[in-house]
Wavefront OBJ file of the C-alpha trace (Angstrom):
o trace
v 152.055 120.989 65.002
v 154.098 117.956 66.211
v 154.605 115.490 63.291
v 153.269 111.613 64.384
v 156.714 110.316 64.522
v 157.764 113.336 67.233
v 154.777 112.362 68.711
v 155.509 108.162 69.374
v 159.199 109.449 69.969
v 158.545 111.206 72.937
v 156.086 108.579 74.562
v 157.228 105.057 72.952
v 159.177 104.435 76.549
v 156.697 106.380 78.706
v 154.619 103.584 80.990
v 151.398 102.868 80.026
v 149.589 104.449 83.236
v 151.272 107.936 81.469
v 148.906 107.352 78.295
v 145.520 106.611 80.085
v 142.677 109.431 80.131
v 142.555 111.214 83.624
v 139.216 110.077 83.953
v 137.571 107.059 83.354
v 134.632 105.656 83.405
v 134.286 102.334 85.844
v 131.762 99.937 85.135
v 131.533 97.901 88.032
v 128.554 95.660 89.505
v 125.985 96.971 91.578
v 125.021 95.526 94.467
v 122.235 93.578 93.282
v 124.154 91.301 91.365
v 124.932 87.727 92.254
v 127.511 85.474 91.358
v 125.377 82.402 92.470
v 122.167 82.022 94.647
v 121.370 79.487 96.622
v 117.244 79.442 97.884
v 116.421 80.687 101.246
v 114.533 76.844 102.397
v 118.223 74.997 101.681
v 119.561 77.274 104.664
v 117.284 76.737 107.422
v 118.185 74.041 109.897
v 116.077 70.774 110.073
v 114.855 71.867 113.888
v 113.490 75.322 112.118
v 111.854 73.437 109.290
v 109.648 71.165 112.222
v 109.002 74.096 114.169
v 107.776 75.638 110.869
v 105.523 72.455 110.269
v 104.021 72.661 113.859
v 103.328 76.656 113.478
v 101.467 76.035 109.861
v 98.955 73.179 111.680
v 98.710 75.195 114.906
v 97.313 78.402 112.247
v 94.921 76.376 110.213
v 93.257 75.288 113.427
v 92.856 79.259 114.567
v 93.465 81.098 111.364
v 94.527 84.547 111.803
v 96.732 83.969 108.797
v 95.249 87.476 106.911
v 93.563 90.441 108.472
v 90.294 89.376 108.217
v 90.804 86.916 111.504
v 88.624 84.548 110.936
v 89.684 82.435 114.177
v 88.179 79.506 112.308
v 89.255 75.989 112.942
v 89.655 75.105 108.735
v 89.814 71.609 109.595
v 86.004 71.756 110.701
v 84.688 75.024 108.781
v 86.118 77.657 106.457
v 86.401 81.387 106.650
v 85.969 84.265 104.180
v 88.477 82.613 101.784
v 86.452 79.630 102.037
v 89.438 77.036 101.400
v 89.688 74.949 104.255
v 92.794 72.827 105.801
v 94.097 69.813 104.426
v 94.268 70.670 100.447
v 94.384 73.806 98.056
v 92.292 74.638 95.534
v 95.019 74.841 92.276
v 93.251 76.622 89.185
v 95.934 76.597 86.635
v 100.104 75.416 86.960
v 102.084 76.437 84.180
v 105.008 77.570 83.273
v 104.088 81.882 82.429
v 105.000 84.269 80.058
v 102.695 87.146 80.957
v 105.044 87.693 84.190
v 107.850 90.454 84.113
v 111.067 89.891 82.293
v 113.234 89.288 85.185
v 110.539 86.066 86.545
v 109.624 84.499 83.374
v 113.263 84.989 81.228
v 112.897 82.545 78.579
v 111.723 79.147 79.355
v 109.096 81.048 82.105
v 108.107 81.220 85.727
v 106.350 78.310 87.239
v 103.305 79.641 87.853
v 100.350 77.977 90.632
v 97.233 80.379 90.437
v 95.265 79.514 93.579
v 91.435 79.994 93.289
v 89.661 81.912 96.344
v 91.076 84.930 97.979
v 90.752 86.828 101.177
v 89.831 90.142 99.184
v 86.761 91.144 96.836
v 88.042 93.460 94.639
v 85.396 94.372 92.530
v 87.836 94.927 89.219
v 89.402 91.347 89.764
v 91.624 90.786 86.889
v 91.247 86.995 87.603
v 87.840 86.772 88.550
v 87.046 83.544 87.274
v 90.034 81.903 89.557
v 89.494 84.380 92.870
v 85.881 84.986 93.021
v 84.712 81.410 91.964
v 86.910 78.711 93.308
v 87.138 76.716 89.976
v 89.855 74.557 89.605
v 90.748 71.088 91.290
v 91.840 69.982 94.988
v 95.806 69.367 95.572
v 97.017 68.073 99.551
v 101.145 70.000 100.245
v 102.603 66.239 99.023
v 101.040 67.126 95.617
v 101.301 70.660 95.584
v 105.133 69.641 96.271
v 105.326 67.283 93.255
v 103.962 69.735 91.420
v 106.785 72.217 91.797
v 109.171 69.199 90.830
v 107.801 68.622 87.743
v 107.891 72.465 86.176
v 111.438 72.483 87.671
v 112.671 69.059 85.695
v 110.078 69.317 82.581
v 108.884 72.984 82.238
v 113.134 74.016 83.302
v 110.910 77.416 84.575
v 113.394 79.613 86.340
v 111.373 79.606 89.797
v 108.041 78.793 91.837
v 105.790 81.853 91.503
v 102.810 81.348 93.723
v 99.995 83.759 92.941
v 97.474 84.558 95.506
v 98.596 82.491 98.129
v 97.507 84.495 101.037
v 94.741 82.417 101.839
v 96.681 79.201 102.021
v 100.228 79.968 103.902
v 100.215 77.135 106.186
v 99.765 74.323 103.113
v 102.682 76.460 100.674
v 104.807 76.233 104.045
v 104.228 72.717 104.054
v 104.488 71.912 100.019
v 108.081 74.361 100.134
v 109.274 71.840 102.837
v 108.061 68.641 101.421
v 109.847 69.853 98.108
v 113.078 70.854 99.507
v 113.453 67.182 100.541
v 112.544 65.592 97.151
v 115.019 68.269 94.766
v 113.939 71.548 94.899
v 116.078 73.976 94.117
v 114.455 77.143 92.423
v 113.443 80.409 94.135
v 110.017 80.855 95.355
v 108.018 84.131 94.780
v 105.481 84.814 96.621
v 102.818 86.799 94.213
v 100.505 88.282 97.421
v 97.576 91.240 96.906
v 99.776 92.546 100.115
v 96.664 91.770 102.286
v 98.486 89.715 104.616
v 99.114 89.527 108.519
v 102.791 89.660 109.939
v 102.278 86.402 111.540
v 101.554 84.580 108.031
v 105.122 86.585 106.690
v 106.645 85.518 109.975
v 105.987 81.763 109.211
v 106.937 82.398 105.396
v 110.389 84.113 106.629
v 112.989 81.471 105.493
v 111.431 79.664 102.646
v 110.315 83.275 100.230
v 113.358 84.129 97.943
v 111.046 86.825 96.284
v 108.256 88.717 97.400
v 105.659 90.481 95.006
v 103.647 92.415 96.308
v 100.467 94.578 94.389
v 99.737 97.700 96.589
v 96.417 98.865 94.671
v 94.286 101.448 96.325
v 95.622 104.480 99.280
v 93.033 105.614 100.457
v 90.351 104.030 102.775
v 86.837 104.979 101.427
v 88.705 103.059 97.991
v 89.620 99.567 99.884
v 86.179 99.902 101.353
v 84.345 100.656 98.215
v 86.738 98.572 95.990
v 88.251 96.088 97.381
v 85.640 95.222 100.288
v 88.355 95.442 102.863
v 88.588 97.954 105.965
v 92.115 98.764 106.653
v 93.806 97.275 103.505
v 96.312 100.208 103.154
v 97.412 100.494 106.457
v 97.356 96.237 106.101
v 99.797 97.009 102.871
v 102.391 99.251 104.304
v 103.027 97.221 107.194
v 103.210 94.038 104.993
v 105.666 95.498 102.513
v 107.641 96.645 104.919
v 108.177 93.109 106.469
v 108.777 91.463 103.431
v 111.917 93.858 102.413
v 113.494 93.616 106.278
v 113.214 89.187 105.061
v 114.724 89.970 101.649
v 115.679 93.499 101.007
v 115.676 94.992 97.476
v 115.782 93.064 94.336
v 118.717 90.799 93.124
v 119.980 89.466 90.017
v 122.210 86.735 88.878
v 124.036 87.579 85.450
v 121.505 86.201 83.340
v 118.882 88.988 84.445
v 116.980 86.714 86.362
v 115.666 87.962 89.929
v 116.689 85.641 92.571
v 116.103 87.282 95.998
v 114.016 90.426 97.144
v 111.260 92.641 96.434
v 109.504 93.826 93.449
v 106.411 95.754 94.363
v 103.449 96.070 91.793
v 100.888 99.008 91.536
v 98.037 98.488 88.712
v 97.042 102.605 88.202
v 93.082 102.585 87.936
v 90.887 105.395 85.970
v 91.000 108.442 87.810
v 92.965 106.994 90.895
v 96.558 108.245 89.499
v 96.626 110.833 92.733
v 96.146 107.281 94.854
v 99.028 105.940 93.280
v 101.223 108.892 93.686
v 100.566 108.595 97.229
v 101.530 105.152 97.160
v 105.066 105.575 94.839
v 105.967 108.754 97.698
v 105.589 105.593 100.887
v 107.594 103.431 98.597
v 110.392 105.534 98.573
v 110.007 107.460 101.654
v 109.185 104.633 103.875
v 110.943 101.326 101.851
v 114.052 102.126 100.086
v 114.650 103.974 96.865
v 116.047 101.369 95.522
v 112.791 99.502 95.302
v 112.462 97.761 92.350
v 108.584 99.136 90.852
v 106.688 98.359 88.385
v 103.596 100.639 87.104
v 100.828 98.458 85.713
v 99.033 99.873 82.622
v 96.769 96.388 81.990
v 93.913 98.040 84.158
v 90.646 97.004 82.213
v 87.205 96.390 83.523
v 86.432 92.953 84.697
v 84.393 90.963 87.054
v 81.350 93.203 88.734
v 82.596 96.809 86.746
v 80.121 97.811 84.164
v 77.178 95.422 85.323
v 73.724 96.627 85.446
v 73.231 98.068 88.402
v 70.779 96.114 90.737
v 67.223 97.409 90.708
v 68.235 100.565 88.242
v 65.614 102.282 86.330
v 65.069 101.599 82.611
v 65.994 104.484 79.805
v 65.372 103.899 76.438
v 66.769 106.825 75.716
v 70.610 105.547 76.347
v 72.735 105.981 73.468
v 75.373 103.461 71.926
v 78.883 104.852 70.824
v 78.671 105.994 66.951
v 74.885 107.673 68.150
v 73.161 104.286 67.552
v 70.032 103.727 70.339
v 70.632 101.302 72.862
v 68.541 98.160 73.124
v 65.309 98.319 74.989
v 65.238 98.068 78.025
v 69.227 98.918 78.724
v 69.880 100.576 81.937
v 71.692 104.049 82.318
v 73.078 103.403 85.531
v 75.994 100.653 85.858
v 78.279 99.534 88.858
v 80.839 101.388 89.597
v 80.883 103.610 86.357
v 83.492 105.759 87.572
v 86.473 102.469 86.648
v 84.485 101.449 83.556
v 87.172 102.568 81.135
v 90.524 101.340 80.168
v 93.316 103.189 81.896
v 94.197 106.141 80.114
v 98.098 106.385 79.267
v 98.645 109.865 80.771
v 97.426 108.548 83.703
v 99.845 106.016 83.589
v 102.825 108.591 83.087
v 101.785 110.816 85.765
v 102.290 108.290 88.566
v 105.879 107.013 86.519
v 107.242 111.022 87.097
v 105.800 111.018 90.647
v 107.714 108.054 91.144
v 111.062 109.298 89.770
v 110.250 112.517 91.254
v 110.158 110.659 94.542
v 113.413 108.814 94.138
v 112.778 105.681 93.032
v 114.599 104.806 90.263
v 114.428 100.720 89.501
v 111.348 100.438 86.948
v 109.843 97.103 85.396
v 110.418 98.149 81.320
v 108.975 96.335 78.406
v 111.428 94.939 76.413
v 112.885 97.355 73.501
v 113.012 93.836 70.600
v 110.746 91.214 70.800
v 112.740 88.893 73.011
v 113.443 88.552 76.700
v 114.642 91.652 77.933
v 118.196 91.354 79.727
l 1 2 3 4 5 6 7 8 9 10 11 12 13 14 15 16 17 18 19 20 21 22 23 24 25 26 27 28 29 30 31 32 33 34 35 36 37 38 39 40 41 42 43 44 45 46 47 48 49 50 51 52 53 54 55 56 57 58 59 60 61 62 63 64 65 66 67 68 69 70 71 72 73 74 75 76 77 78 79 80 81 82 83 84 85 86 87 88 89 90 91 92 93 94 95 96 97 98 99 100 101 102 103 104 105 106 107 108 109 110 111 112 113 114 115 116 117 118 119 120 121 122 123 124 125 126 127 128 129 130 131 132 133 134 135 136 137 138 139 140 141 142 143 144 145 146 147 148 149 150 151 152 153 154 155 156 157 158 159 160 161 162 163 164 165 166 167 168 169 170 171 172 173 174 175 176 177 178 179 180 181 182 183 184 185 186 187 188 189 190 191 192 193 194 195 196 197 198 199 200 201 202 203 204 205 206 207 208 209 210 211 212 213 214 215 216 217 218 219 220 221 222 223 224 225 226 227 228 229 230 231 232 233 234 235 236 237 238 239 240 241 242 243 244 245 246 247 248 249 250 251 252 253 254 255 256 257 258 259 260 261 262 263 264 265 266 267 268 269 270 271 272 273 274 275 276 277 278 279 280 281 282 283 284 285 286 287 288 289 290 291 292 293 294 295 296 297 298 299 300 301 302 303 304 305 306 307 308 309 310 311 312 313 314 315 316 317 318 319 320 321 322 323 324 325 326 327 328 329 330 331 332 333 334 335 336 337 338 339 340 341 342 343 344 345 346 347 348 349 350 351 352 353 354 355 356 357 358 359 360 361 362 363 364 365 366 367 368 369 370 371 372 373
């Protein structure tokens, strides 16, 4: 065996490329990664901005603005979402931690949950906001402020505007109004995914980041669920639009998502085989590269486990632990079949259909207790 000194004799004057592996490994950035980001409304020319303004007016006097196509002048009546034209009904702003890592990093994302909504799901997770219309009345000039105040107090790392479908043409016109007074954080655009390509066409420009939830597949589901016709069909060709605006998801070097598409999917009790379905379209029909992220906060909210209407009485329904019910408690309750907590299996079974599939970019929970970079 060659002694050390042999060893550094023979290669002390060799050049250092001669003393480097064969292989190496190259860790070089992918191309989701930004060096800077500037947001989409800063690039569009003044003319496209007032052509923008005259196309949001021109909908909320005939709003087709989600499938539903009303036709409705808002400025005289309302439609399904029952919101009319010249404000917004604003439950909740906020800067929000309950978003994923990349939105809500660590001072959070600024958050404006609108109240109404152009669906009915019958599980709402935010019933309180969607189904009931609480909250208070902002005009676009406020709405705008608004955004300027979580940017310079709350320092949130963008605008995330949940459940917005309803109310396109007045976020058009707050995005605009707030590019001229400072505005200079992305803006997400949180969306059920039950929205018409002319609303994304007037959005195109202005939407750094779209999040979309597709929830159900299959039709007799949106019907039963959801109270909508042709929401699937409605969520393919939405999603699709939204990645030819923005493609896939982009970071800047702090982990922070600053252009593109994340799409959601909340799996529901006994529904795993619709989400499979859905995961499969994702990567078939989007891009493998599709950031995902599978939901496991399914719980049973708004009309799920109420008694069903005009049900029979059984006093002979038993309590968990074998302990009678009270009298009078009905056996029969709406939609029984989603009145459980997603079960964790279920949860894993549409994950491997998903990497089965291709896909590859998943939403994971952080592995410490911080923000997860």
């Amino acid at each position: 065996m060659p002694s050390a000194l042999s060893w550094f004799r023979r290669t002390a004057f060799l050049p250092p490329c001669a003393l480097r592996p064969l292989q190496r490994d190259l860790h070089l950035a992918p191309p989701w990664l930004l060096d800077d980001y500037i947001p989409r409304y800063h690039l569009i020319s003044s003319i496209d901005a007032a052509k923008k303004r005259s196309e949001a007016y021109a909908h909320l006097r005939e709003c087709n603005l989600c499938p539903r196509l009303c036709g409705v002048n808002r400025y005289e009546k309302t439609g399904v979402c029952l919101i009319g034209a010249e404000t917004v009904k604003v439950n909740t702003i906020a800067p929000h931690f309950g978003e994923e890592p990349c939105f809500q990093g660590h001072n959070g994302s600024g958050s404006v949950f609108f109240s109404g909504c152009n669906l009915r799901c019958v599980f709402c997770q935010n019933h309180d906001i969607a189904h009931q219309r609480n909250g208070f009345d902002l005009s676009p000039e406020q709405l705008a402020e608004w955004y300027i105040k979580l940017q310079e107090v709350g320092r949130v790392h963008n605008i995330n505007l949940v459940t917005p479908e309803h109310v396109v043409p007045q976020v058009v016109l707050s995005i605009l109004h707030a590019r001229e007074m400072g505005l200079r954080l992305p803006i997400i655009y949180n969306t059920s995914s039950f929205d018409s390509l002319e609303s994304l066409k007037l959005l195109d420009g202005l939407v750094d980041i779209y999040l979309p939830d597709f929830k159900v597949w299959s039709d007799s589901t949106s019907k039963r669920l959801l109270k909508a016709d042709n929401y699937t069909e409605t969520a393919m060709e939405s999603i699709k639009a939204m990645h030819a605006q923005v493609g896939d998801l982009c970071f800047t070097a702090d982990g922070i998502a600053k252009k593109g598409v994340l799409v959601r999917h909340l799996v529901m009790p006994g529904k795993e085989d619709e989400g499979k379905e859905i995961v499969n379209w994702i990567a078939e029909n989007v891009s493998k590269d599709t950031m995902v992220h599978i939901m496991e906060q399914y719980f049973p909210r708004a009309h799920v486990g109420k008694p069903r209407r005009g049900g029979s009485k059984d006093e002979g329904v038993v309590e968990p632990g074998g302990v009678p019910a009270p009298e009078g408690t009905k056996a029969k309750i709406r939609y029984e079949d989603i009145n459980r907590p997603v079960d964790l299996s279920e949860v894993v079974s549409v994950r491997k259909a998903a990497e089965k599939a291709g896909l590859w970019r998943f939403v994971e929970a952080a592995k410490h207790g911080g923000f997860n970079i």
